[in-house]
C-alpha positions in Angstrom: -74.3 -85.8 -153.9 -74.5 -86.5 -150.1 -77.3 -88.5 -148.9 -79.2 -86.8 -145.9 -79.1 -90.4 -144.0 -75.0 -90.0 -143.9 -75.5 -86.6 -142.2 -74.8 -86.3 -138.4 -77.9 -85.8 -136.4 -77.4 -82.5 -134.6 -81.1 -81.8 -134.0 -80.8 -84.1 -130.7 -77.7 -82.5 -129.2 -79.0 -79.2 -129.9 -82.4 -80.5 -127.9 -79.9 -81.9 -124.8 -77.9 -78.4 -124.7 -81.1 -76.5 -124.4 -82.4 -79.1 -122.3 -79.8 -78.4 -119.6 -79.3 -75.0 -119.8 -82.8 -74.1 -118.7 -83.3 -72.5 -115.4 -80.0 -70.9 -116.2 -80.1 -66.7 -115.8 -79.2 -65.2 -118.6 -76.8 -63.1 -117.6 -74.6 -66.2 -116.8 -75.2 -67.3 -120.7 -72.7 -64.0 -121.9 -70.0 -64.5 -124.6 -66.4 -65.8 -123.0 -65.2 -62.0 -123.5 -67.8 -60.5 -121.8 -67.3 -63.4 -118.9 -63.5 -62.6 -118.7 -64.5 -58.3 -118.6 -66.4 -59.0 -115.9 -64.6 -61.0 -114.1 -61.3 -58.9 -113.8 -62.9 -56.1 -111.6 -64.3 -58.7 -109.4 -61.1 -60.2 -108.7 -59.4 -56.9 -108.2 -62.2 -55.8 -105.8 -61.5 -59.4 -103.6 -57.9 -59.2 -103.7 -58.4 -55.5 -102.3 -61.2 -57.3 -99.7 -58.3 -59.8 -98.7 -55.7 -57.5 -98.4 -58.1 -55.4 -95.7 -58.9 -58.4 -94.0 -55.3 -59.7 -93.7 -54.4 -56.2 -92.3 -56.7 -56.2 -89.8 -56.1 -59.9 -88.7 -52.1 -58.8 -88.2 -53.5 -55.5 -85.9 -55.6 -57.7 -83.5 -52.9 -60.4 -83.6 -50.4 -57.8 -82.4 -52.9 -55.9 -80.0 -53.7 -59.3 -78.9 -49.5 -60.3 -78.4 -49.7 -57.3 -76.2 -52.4 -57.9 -74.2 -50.8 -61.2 -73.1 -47.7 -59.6 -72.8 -49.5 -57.5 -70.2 -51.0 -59.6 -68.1 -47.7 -62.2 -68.2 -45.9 -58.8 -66.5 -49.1 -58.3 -64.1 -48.5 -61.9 -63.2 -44.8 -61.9 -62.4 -45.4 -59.0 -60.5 -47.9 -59.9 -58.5 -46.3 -63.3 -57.8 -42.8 -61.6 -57.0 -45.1 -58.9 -54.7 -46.8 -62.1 -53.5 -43.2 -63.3 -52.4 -41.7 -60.7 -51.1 -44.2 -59.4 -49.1 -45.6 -62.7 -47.8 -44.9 -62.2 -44.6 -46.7 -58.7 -44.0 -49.7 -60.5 -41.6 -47.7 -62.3 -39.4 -45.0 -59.4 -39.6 -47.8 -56.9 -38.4 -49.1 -59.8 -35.6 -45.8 -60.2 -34.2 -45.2 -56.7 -33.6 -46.7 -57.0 -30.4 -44.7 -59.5 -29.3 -41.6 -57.3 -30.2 -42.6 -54.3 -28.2 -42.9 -56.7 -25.1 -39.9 -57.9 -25.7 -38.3 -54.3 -25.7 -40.5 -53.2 -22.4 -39.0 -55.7 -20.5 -35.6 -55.0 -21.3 -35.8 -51.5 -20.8 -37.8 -51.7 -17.5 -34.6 -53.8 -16.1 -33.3 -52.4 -13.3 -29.4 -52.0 -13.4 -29.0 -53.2 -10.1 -30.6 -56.4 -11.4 -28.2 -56.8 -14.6 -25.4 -56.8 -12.0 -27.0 -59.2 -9.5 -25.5 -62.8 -10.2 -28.6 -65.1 -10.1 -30.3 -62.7 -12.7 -27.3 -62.2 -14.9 -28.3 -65.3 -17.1 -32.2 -64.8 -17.6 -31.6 -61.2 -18.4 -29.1 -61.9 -20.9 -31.5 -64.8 -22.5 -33.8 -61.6 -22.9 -31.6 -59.8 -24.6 -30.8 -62.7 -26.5 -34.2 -63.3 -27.5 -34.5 -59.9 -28.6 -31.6 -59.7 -30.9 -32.9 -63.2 -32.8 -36.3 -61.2 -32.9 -34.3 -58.1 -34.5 -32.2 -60.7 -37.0 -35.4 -62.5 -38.5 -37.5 -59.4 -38.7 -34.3 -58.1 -40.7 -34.2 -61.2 -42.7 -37.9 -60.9 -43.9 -37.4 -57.2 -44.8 -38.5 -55.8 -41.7 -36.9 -52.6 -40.4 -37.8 -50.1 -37.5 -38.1 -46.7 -38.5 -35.7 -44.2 -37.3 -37.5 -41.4 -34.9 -35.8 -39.7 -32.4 -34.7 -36.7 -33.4 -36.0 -36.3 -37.2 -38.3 -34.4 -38.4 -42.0 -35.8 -38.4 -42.5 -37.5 -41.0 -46.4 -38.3 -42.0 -45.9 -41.6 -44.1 -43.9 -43.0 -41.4 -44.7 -40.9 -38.0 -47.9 -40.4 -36.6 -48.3 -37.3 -34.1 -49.8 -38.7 -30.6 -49.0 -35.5 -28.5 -47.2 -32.2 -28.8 -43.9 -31.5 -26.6 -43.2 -27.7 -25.3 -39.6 -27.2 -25.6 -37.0 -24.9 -26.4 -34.0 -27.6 -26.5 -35.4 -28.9 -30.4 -37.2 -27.3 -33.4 -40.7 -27.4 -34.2 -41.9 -30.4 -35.5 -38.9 -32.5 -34.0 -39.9 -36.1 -32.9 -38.8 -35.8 -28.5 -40.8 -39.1 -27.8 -41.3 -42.3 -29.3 -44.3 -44.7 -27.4 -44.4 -47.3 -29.8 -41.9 -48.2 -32.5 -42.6 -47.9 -36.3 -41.7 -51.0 -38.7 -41.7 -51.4 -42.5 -41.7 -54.5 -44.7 -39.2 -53.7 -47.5 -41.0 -50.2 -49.1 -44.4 -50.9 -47.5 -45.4 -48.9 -43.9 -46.1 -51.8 -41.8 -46.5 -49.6 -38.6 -46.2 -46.0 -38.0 -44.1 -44.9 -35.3 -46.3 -43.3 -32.5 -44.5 -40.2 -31.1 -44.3 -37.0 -29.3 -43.6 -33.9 -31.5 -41.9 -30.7 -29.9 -43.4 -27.4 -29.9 -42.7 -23.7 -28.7 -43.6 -23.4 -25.1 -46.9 -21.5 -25.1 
């Protein structure tokens, strides 16, 4: 027969377990099956959660590549705009100088072209001019073609109509002040006279 004094105490432990599992909720104190039922939908429904979220991180991620993609383009064309037409203000201011330049040549008598102490300065005019002509052209800057074409509204504008049966209707007779463009951009429209019928 066993004596009672050789028997483990268990009464204690018991008192420790309970001790420490107060304050506990119930439904956390299931059986180990009922823990591992539970716990397999929950999983299920988080890896579903994760999946959602990692397919909506990849979506912004690539409408976010393309955003920057965008403005990288917007940048290298305004930059490469920023370039090539650089020049448009002082193009545009210089102008001026340009149809001076042409006014004088034009208003030299012949008479003076052939006269010997005028030969030299004239031909520094024309000179001058043809540099003018050669950096305008090296900057992108081109007259526009008139005489003789049909008007043209993004390049002509109409100053006065012409009565005259020697052209069509709408034929540019007169040109008072040269048009220019900077590469594809109007920089000046032409100013001209148009021909009409005679009334």
């Amino acid at each position: 027969m066993m004596d009672d004094t050789n028997k483990p105490d268990t009464a204690g432990a018991d008192a420790e377990i309970e001790k420490e599992l107060e304050g506990v909720p119930e439904h956390m104190l299931g059986d180990e099956d009922d823990a591992e039922e539970e716990s397999e939908p929950d999983l299920s429904a988080e890896l579903e959660q994760l999946r959602n979220d990692l397919a909506e991180a990849k979506q912004e991620t690539l409408y976010a590549r393309a955003d920057t993609q965008n403005v990288r383009r917007r940048m290298e064309k305004d930059v490469a705009d920023a370039r090539t037409y650089a020049a448009t203000g002082f193009a545009r201011d210089i102008l001026s100088v340009a149809d001076n330049l042409s006014r004088a040549v034009e208003s030299i008598p012949e008479a003076l072209r052939e006269d010997e102490k005028f030969k030299g300065l004239v031909a520094g005019i024309e000179a001058t001019q043809r540099e003018l002509t050669k950096v305008f052209g090296q900057h992108g800057v081109e007259r526009i073609a008139a005489m003789g074409l049909p008007l043209d509204p993004n390049q002509h504008q109409a100053m006065m109509e012409v009565p005259t049966d020697e052209h069509d209707p709408g034929t540019i007779v007169q040109e008072m002040q040269a048009g220019y463009m900077i590469k594809d951009r109007l920089l000046r429209p032409a100013m001209v006279g148009v021909a009409k019928k005679p009334d």
